[in-house]
C-alpha positions in Angstrom: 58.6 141.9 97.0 56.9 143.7 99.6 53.7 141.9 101.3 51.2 143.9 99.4 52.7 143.6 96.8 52.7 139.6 97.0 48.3 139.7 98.1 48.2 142.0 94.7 49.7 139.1 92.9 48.1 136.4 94.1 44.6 138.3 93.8 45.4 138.5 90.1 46.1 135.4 89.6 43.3 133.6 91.5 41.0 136.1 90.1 39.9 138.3 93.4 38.7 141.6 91.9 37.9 143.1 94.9 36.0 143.1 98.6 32.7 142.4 96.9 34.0 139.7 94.9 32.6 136.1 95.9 34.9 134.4 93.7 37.3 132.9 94.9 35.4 131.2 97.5 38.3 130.7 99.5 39.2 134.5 100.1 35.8 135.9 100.1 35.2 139.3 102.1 38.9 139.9 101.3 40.2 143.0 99.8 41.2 142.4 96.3 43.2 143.5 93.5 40.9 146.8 93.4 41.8 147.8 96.9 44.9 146.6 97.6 46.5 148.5 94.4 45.2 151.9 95.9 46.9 151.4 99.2 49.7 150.0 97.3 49.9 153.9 95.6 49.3 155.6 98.9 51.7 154.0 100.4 54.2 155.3 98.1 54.5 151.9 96.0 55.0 153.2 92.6 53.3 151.7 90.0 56.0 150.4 87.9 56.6 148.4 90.6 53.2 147.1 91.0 53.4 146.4 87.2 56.5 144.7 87.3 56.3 142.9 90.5 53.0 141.8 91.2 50.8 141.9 87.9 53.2 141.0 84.8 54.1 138.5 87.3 50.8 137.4 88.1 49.4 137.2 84.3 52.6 135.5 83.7 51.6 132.4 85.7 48.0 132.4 85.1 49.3 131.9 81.1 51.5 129.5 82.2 48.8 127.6 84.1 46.6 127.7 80.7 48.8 126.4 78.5 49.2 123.6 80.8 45.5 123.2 81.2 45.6 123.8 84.7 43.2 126.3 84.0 40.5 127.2 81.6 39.1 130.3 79.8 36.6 131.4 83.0 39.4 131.2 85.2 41.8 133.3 82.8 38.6 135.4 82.3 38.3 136.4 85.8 41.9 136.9 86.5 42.1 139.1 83.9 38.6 141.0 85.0 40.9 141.1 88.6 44.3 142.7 86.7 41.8 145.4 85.1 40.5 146.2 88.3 43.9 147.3 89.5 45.2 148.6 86.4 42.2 151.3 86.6 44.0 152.7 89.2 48.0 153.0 87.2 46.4 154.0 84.0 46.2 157.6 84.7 50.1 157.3 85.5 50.5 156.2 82.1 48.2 158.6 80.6 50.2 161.7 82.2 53.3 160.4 81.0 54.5 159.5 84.1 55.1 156.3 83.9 56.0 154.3 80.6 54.8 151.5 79.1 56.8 149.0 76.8 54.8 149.5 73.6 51.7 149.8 72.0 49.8 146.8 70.9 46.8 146.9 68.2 44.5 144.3 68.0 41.1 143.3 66.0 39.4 140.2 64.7 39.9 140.6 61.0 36.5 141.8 58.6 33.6 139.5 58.8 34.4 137.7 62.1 32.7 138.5 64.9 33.9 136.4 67.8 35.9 138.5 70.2 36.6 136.3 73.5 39.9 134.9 72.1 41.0 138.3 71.2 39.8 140.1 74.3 42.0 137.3 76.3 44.8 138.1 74.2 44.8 141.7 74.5 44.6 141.4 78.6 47.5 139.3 78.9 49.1 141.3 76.6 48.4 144.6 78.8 49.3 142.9 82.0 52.8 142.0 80.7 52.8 145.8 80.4 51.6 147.2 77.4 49.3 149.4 76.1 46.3 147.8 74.1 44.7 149.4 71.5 41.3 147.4 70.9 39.6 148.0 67.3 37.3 145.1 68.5 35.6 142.8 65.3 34.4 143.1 61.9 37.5 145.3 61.5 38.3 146.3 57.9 42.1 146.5 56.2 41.2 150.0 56.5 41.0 150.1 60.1 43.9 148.1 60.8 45.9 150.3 58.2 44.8 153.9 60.2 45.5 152.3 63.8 49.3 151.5 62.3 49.8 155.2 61.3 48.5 156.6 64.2 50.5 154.4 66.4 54.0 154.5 64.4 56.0 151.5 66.2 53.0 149.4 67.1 53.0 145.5 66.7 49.6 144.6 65.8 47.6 141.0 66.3 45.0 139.5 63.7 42.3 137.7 65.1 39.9 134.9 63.1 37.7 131.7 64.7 36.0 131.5 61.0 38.1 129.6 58.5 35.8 131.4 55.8 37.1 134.9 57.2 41.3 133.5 57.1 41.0 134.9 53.7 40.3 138.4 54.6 42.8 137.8 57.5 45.6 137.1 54.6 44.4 140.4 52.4 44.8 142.3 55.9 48.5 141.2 56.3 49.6 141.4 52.5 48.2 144.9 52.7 50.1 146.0 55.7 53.0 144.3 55.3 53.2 146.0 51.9 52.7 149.5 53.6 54.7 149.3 56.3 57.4 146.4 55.7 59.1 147.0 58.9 55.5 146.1 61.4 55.4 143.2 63.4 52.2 141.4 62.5 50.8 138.5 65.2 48.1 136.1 64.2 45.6 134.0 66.0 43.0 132.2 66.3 41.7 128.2 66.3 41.8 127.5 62.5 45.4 129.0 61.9 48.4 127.4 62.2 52.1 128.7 62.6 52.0 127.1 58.4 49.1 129.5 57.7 51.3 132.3 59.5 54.3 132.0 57.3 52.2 131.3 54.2 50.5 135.0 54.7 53.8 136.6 55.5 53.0 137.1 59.1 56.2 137.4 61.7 54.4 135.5 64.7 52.0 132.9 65.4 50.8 131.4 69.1 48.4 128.7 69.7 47.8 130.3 73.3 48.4 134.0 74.6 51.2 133.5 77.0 53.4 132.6 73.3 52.1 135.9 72.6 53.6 137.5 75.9 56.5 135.9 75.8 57.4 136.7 72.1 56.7 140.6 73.0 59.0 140.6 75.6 62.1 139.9 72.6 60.5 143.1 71.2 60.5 145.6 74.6 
């Protein structure tokens, strides 16, 4: 990995967005994951490999680290704020077609639910390990989640719920897409479900954290 390449990575996963950034203390008035992706692309770096070797990388420990409690959901929060910041600059790429990505993820917290940090962390480390997020944020409908899967054909799509009074709706959601398209990969989450709860509902995958997430896509890519 080339030098760059290596500060990218570490900005990501300490969480340095860029010069302005005072956080991390320890590398303030830095360049961060903003600026150093841009001369990373001028310098002919191509951003598959700044994908692949500095930010999957990158989110790749910083899930590690929060499984293990090393870190908690501000931390994860501002690395993930750090791995947007230098994504804005290889989305076009991906939106010309230039450069791939592995798949397409949907996610939503499921009808009547309208807690969104667990499924906005989720959908970050899923897009740093390479994918393409499609966001239907909360309060989403069967409906919704139905129309995203046939606009998307191929997609693996995550149900989020933090309400055990909106699990319910969560289960309708899945028995409804799994019945119109039996071949979709269906993730839940969320604090009151369980891998039990997942298998009960006919889901395919269940994570108490979102590097289980990751890590199960990358069986799929």
């Amino acid at each position: 990995m080339t030098e760059l390449l290596e500060r990218i990575s570490t900005c990501v996963e300490f969480g340095k967005v860029d010069i302005k950034s005072p956080y991390p203390p320890a590398m303030k008035d830095q360049e961060g994951a903003f600026e150093l992706t841009r001369h990373a692309l001028d310098d002919g770096i191509s951003p598959d490999e700044i994908l692949e070797e500095a930010l999957i990388p990158a989110m790749s420990r910083v899930g590690q680290k929060f499984s293990r409690n090393e870190i908690f959901v501000p931390q994860m929060l501002m690395a993930a704020k750090a791995m947007s910041s230098s994504m804005s600059h290889i989305k076009p790429y991906y939106l010309s077609g230039e450069t791939k990505r592995r798949g397409t993820f949907i996610i939503g917290t499921v009808k009547g639910d309208l807690h969104d940090i667990g499924k906005n962390l989720v959908g970050m480390m899923i897009e740093g390990g390479g994918w393409e997020i499609i966001d239907l944020g909360v309060d989403v409908s069967t409906e919704k989640f139905i129309e995203a899967a046939e606009k998307h054909p191929g997609a693996v799509i995550g149900l989020s719920a933090l309400l055990t009074t909106t699990m319910e709706n969560m289960r309708k959601s899945v028995a409804e897409l799994r019945q119109r398209f039996p071949g979709l990969k269906i993730f839940v989450g969320g604090a009151p479900v369980t891998a039990e709860f997942c298998r009960k509902i006919g889901a395919d995958f269940y994570s108490p954290d979102p590097q289980g997430a990751v890590e199960y896509l990358k069986t799929l890519a």
